[in-house]
DSSP file (Angstrom, degrees, kcal/mol; ACC not computed):
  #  RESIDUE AA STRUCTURE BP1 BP2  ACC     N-H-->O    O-->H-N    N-H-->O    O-->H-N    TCO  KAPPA ALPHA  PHI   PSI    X-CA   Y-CA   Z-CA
    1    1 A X              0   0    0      0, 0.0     2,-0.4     0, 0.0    17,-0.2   0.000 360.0 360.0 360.0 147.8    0.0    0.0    0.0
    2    2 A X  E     -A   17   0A   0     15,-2.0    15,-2.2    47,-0.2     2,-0.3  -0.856 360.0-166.1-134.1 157.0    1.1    3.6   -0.8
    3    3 A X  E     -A   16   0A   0     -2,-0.4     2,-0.5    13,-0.3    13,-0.2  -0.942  12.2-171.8-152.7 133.6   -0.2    6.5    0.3
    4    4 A X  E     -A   15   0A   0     11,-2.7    11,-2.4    -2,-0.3     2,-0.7  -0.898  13.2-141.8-139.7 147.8   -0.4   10.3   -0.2
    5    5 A X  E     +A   14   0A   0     -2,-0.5     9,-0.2     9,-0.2    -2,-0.0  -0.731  14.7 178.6-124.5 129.1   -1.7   13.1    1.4
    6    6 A X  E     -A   13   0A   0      7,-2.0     7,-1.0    -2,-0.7     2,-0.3  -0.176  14.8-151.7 -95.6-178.3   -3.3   16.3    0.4
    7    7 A X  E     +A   12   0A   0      5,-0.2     5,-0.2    -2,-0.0     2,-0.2  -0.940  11.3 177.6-138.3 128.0   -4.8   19.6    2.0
    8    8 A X  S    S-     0   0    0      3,-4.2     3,-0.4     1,-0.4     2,-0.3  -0.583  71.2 -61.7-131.0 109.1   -7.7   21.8    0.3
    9    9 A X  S    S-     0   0    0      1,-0.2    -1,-0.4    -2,-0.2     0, 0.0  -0.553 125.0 -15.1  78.2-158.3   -8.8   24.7    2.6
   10   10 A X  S    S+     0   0    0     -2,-0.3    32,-0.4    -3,-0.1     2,-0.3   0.246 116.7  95.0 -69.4  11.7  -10.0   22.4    5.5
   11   11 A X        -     0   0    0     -3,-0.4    -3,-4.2    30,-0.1     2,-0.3  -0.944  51.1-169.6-106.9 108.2  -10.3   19.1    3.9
   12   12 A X  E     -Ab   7  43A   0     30,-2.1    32,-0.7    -2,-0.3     2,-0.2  -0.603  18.0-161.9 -92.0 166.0   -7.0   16.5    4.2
   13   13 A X  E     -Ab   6  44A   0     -7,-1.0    -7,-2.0    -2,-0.3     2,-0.7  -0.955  12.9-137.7-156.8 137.8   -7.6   13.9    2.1
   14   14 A X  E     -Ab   5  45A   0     30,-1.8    32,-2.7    -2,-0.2     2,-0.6  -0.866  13.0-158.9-115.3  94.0   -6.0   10.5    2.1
   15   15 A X  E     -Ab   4  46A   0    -11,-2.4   -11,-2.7    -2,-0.7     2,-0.5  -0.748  12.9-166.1 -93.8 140.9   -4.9    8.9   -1.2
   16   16 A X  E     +A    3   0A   0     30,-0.8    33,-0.6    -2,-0.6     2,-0.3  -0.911  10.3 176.1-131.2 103.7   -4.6    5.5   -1.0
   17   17 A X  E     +Ab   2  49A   0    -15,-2.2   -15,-2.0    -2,-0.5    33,-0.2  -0.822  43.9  22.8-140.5 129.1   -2.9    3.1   -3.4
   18   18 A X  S    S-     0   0    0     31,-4.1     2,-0.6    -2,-0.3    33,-0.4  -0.592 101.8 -45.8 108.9 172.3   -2.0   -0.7   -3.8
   19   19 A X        -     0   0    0     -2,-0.2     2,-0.5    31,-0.1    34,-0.2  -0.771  51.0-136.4-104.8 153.3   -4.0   -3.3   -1.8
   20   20 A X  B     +e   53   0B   0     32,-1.1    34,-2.1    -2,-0.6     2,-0.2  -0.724  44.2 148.5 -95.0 129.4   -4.7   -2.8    2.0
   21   21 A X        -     0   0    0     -2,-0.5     3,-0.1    32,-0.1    -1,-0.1  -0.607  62.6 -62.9-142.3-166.1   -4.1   -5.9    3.7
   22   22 A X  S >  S+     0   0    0     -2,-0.2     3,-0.6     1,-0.2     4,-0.4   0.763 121.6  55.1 -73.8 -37.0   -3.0   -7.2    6.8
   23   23 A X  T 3  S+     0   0    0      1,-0.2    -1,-0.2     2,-0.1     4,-0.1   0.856 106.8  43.9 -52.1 -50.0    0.4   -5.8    6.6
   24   24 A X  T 3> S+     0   0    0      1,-0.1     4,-1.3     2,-0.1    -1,-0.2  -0.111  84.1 105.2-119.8  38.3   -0.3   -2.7    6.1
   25   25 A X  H <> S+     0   0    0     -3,-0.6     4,-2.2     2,-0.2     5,-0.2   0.904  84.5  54.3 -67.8 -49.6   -3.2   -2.5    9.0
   26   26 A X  H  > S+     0   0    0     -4,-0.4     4,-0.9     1,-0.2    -1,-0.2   0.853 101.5  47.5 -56.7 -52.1   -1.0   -0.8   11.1
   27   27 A X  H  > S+     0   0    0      2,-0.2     4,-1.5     1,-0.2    -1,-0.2   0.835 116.8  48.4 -64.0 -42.4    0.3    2.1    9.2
   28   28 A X  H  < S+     0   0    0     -4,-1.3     4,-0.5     1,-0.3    -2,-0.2   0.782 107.5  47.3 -74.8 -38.5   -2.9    2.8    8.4
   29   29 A X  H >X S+     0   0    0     -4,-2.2     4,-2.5     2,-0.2     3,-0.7   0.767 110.6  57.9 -50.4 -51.1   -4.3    2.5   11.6
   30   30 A X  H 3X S+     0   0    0     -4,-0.9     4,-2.7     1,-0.3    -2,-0.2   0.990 106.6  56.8 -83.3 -67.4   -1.0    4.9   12.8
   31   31 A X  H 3X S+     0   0    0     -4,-1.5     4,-1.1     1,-0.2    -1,-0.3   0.633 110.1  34.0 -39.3 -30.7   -2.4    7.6   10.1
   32   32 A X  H <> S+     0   0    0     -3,-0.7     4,-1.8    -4,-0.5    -2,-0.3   0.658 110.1  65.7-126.5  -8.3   -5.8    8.3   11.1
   33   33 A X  H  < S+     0   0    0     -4,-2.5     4,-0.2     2,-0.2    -2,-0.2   0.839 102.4  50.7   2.2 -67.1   -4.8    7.9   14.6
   34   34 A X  H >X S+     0   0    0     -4,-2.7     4,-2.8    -5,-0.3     3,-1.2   0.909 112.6  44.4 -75.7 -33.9   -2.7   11.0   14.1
   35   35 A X  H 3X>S+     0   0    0     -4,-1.1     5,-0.7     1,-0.3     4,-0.5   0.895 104.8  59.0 -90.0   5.9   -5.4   13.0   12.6
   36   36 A X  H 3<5S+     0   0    0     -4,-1.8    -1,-0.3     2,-0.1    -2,-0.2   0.580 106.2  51.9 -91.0  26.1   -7.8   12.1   15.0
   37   37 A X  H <45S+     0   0    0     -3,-1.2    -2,-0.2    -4,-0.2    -3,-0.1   0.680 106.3  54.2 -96.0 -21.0   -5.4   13.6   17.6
   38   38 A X  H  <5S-     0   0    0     -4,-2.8     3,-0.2    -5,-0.1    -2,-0.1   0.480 115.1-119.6 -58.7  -0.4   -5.2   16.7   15.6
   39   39 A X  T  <5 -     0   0    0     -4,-0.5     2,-1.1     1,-0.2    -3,-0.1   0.980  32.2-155.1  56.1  91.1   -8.9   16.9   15.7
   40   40 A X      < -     0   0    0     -5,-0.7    34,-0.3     1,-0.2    -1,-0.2  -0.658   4.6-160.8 -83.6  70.9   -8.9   16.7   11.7
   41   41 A X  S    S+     0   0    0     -2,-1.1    33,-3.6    -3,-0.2     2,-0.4   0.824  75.0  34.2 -52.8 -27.3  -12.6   18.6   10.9
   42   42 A X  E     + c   0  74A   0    -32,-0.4   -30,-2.1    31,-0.2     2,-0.5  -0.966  66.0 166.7-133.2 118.7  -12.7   17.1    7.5
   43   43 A X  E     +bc  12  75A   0     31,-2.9    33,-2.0    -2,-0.4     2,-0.5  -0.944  10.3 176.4-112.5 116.2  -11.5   13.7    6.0
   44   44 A X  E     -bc  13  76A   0    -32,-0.7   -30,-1.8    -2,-0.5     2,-0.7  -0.957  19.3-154.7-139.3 120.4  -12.1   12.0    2.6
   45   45 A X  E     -bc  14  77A   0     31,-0.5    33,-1.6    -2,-0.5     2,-0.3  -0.764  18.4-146.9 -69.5  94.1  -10.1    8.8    2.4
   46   46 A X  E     -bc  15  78A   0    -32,-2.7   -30,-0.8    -2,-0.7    33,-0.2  -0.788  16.2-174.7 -91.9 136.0   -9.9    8.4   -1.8
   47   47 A X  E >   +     0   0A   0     31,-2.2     3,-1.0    -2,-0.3     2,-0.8   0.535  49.9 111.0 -95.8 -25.9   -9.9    4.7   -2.6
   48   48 A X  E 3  S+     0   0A   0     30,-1.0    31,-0.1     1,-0.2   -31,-0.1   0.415  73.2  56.2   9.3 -37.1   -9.3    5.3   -6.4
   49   49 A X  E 3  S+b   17   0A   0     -2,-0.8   -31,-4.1   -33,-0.6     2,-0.3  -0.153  96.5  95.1-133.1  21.7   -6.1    3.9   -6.3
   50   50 A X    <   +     0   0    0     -3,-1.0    34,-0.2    29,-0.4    31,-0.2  -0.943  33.4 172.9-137.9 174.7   -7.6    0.3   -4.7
   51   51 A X  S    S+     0   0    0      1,-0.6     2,-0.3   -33,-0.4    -1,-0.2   0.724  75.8  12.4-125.5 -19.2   -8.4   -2.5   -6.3
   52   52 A X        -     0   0    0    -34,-0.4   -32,-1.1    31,-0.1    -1,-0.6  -0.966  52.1-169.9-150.2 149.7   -9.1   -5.0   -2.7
   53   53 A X  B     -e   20   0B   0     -2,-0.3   -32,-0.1   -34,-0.2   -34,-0.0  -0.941  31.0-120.8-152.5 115.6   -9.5   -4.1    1.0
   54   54 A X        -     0   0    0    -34,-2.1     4,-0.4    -2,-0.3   -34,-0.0  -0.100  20.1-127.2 -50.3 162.8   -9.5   -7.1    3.5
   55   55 A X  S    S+     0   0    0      2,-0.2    -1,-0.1     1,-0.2     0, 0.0   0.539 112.8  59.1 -88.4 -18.7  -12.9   -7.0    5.4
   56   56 A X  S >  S+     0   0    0      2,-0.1     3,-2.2     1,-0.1     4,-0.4   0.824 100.5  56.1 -76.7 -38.1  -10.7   -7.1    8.6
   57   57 A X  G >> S+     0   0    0      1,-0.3     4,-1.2     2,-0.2     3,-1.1   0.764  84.2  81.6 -69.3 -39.7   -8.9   -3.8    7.5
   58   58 A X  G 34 S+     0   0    0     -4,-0.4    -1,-0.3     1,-0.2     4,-0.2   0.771  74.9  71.4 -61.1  -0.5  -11.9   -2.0    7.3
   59   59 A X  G X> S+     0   0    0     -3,-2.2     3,-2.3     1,-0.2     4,-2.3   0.855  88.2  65.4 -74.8 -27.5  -11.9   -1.5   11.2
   60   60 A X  H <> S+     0   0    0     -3,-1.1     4,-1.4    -4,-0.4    -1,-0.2   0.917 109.0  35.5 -63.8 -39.8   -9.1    0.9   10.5
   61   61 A X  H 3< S+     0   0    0     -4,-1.2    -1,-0.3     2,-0.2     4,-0.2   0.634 119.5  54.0 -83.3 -16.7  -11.7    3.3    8.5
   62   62 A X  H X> S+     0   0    0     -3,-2.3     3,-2.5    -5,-0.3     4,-2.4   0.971 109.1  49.7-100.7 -75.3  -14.4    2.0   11.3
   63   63 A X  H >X S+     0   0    0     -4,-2.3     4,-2.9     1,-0.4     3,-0.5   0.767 111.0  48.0 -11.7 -85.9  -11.8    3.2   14.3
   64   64 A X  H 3X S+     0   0    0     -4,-1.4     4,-2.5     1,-0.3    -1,-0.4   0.663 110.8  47.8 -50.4 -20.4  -11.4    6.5   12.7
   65   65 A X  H <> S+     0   0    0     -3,-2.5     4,-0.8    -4,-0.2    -2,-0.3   0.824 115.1  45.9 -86.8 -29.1  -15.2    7.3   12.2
   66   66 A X  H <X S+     0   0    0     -4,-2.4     4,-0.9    -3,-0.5     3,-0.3   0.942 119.4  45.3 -80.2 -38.3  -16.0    6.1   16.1
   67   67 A X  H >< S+     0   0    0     -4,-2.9     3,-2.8     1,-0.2     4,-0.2   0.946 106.9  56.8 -38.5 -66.6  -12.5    8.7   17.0
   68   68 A X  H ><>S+     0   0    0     -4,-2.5     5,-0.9     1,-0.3     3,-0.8   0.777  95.0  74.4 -64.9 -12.9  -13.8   11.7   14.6
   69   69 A X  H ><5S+     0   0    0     -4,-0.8     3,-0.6     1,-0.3    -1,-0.3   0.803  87.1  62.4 -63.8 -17.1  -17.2   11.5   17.0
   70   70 A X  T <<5S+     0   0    0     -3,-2.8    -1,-0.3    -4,-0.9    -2,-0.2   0.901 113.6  25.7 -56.4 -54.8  -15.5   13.1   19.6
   71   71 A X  T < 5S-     0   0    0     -3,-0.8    -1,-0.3    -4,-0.2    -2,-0.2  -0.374 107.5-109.9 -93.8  27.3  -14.7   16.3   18.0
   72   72 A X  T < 5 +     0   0    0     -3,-0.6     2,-0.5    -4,-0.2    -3,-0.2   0.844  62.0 166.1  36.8  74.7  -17.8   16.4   15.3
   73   73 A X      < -     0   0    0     -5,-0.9    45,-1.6    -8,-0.1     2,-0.8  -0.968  35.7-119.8-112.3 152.5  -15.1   15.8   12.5
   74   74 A X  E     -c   42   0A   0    -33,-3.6   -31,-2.9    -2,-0.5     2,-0.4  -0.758  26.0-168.3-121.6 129.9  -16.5   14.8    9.1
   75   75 A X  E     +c   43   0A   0     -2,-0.8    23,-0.6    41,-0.3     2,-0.2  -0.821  10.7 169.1 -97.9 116.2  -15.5   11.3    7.3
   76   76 A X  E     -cd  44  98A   0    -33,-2.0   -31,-0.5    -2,-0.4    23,-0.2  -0.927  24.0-144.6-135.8 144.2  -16.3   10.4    3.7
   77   77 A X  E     +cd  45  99A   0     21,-1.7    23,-1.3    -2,-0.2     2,-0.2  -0.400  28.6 171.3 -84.2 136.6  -15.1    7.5    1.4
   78   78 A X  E     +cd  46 100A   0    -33,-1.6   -31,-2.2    21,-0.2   -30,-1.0  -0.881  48.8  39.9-155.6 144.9  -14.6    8.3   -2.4
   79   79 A X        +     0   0    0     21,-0.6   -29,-0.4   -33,-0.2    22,-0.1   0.579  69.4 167.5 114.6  12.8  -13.2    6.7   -5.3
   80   80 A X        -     0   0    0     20,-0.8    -1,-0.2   -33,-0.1     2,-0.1  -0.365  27.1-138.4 -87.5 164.0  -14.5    2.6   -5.0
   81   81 A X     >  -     0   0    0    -31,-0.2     4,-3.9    -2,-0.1     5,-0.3  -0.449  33.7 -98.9-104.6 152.1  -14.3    0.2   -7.4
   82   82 A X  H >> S+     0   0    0      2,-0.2     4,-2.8     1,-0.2     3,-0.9   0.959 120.2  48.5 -34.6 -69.7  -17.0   -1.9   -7.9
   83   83 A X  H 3> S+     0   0    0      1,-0.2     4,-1.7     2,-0.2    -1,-0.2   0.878 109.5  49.9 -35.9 -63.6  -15.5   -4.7   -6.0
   84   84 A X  H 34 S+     0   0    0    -34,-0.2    -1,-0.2     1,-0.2    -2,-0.2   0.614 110.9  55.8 -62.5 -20.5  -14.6   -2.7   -3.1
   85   85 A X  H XX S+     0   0    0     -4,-3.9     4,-2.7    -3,-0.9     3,-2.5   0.902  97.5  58.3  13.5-100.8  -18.2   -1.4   -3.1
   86   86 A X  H 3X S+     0   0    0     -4,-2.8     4,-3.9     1,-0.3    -2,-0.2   0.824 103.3  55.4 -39.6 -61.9  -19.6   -4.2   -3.0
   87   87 A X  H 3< S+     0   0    0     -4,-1.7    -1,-0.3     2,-0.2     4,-0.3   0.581 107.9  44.2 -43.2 -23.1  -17.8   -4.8    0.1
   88   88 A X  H X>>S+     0   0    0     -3,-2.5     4,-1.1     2,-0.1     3,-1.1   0.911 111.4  57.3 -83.4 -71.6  -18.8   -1.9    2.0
   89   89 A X  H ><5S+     0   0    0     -4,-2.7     3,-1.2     1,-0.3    -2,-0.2   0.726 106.0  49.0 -19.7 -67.2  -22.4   -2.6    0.7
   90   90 A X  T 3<5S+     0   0    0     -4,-3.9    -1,-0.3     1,-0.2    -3,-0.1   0.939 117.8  39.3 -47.8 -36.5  -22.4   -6.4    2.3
   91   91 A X  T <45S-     0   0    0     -3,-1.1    -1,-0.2    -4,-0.3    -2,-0.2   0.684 119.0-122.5 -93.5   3.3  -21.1   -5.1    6.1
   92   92 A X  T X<5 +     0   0    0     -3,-1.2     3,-1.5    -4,-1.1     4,-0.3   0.473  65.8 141.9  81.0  -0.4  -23.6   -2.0    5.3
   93   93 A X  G >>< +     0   0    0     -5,-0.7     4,-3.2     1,-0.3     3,-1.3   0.540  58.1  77.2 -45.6 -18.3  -21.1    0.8    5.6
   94   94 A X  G 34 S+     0   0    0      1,-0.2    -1,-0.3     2,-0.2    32,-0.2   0.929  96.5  42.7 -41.0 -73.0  -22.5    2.3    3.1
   95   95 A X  G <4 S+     0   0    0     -3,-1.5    27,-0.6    -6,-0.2    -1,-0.2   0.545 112.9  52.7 -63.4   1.7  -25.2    3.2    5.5
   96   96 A X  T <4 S+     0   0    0     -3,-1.3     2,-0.3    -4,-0.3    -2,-0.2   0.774 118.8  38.8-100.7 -36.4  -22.3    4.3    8.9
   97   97 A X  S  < S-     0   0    0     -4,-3.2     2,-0.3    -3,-0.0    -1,-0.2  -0.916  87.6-113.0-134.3 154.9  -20.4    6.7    6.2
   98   98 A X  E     -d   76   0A   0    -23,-0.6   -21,-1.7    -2,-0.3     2,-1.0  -0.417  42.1-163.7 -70.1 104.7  -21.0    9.2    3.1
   99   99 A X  E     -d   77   0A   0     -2,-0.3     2,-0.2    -5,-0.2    31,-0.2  -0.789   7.6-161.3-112.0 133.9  -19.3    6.9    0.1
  100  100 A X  E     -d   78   0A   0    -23,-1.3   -20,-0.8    -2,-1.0   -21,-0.6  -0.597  23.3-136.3 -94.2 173.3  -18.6    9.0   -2.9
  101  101 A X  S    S+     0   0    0      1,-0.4     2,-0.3    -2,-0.2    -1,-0.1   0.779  92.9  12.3 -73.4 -61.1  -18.0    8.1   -6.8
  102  102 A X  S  > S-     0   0    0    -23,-0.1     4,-1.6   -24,-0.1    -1,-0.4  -0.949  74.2-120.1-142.7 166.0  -15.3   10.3   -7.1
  103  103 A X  H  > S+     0   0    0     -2,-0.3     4,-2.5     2,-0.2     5,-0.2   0.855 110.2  53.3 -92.0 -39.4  -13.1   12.4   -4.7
  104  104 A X  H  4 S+     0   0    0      1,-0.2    -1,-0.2     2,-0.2     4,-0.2   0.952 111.1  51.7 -58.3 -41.2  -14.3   16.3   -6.6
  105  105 A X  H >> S+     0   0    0     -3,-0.3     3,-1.9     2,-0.2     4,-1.3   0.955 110.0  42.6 -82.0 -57.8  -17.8   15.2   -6.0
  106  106 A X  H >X S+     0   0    0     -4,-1.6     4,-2.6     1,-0.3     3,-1.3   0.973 115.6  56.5 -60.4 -45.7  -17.3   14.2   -1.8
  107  107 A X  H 3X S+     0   0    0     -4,-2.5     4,-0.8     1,-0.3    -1,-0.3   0.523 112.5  34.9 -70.4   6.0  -15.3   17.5   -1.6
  108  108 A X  H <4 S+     0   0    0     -3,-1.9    -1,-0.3    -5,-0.2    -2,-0.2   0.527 108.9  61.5-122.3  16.2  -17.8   19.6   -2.8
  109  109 A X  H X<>S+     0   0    0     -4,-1.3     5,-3.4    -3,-1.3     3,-1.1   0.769 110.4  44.4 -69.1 -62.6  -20.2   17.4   -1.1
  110  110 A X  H ><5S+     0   0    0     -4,-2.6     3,-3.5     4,-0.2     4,-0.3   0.994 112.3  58.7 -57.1 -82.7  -18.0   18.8    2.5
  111  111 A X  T 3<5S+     0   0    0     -4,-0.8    -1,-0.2     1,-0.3    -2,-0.1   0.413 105.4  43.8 -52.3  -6.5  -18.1   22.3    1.1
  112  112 A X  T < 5S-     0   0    0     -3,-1.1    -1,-0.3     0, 0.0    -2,-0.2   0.252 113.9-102.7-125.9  36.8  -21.5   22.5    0.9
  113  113 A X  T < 5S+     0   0    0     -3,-3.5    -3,-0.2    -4,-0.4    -2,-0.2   0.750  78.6 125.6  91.7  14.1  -22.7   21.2    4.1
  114  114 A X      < +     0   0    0     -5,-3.4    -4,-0.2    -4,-0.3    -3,-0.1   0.995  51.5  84.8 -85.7 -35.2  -23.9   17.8    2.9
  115  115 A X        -     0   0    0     -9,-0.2     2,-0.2    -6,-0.2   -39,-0.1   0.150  68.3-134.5  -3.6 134.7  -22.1   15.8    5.1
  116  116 A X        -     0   0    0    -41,-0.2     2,-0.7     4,-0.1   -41,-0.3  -0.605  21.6-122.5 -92.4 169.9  -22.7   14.7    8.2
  117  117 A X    >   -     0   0    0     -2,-0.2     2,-5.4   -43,-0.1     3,-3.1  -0.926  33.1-106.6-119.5 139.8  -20.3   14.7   10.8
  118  118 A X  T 3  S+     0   0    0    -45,-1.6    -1,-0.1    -2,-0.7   -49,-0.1  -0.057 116.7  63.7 -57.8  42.3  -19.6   11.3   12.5
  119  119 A X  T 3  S+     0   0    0     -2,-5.4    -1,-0.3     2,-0.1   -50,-0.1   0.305 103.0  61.3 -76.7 -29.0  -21.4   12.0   15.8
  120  120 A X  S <  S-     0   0    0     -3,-3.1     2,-0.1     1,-0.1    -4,-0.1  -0.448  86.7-115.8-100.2 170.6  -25.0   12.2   13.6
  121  121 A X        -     0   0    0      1,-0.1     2,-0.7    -3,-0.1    -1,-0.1  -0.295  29.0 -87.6 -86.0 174.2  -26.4    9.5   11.5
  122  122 A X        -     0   0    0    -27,-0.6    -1,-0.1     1,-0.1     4,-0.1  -0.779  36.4-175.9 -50.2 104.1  -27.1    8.8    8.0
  123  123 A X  S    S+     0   0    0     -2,-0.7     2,-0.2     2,-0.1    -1,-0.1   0.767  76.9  27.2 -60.9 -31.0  -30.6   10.3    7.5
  124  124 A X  S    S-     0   0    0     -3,-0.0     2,-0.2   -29,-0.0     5,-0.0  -0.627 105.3 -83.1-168.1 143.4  -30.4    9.0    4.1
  125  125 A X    >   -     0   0    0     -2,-0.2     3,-1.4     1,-0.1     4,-0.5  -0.623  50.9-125.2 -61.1 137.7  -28.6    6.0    2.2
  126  126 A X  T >> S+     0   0    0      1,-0.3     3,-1.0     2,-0.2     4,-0.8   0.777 106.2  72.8 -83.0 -15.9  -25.2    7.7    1.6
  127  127 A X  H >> S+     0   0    0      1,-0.2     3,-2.3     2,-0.2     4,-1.5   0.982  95.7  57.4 -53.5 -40.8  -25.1    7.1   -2.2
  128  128 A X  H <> S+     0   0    0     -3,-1.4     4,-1.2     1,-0.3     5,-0.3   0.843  93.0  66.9 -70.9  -0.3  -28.1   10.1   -2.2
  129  129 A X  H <> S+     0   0    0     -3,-1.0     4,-2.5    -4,-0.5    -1,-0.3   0.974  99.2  56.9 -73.4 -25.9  -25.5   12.4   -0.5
  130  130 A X  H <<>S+     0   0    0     -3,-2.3     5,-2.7    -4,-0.8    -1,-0.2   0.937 106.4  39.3 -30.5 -71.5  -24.1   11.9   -3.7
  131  131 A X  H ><5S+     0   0    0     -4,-1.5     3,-1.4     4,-0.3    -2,-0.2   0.974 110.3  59.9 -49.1 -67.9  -27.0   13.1   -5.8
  132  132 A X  H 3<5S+     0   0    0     -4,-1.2     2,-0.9     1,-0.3    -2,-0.2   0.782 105.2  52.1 -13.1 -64.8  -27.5   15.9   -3.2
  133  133 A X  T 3<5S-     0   0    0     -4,-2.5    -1,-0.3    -5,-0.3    -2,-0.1   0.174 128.8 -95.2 -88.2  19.2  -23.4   17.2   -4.2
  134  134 A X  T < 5       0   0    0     -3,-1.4    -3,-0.2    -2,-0.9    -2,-0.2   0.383 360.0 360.0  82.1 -28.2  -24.3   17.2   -8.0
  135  135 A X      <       0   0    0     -5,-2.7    -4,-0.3    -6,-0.2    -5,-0.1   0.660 360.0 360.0-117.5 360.0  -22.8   13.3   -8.7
């Protein structure tokens, strides 16, 4: 797994590349750790750049959404491949976090106040926050 990390305005953003495994649980875990002790307000994790993510691994994304509740920070997924999808879809994550299509569309989804921020629920299945941002 590779990873690189961006800023725009008040949204870091996590690009994420290669497959996330068991290996690399840790480091990843180690990353959103540090921003939820910087009290991060905005996060969008881009998966774009994966093509499988163990079902175990996904606590590391699970972790960081129960952390950001502390500080009302706001979490959204963009960029999944079918497959990886699919995966969210079966363990329902779909419905715990905002999953985007593509990473422009969740950041202007954050800039205009569709997002929730991980203390509140999903009102809504999170593909319509989609629709809601324009994608």
């Amino acid at each position: 797994m590779a990873f690189r990390e961006s800023r725009h305005e008040y949204i870091d953003v996590f690009h994420l590349c290669g497959d996330i495994d068991m290996h690399h649980a840790l480091a990843l875990r180690a990353l959103f750790a540090a921003k939820a002790e910087r009290r991060c307000p905005a996060l969008i994790v881009d998966l774009s750049g994966i093509r499988f993510i163990d079902s175990t691994r996904i606590a590391a994304l699970l972790e960081y959404l129960r952390d950001a509740t502390a500080f009302d920070g706001q979490f959204c997924i963009s960029g999944v491949t079918d497959e990886v999808r699919a995966i969210f879809e079966i363990l329902r994550l779909d419905q715990a976090m905002p999953i985007f299509n593509e990473l422009t569309v969740a950041k202007s989804a954050l800039y205009n106040g569709c997002v929730p921020t991980a203390s509140q629920p999903l009102f809504r299945p999170a593909r319509e926050y989609c629709y809601a941002a324009g994608g």
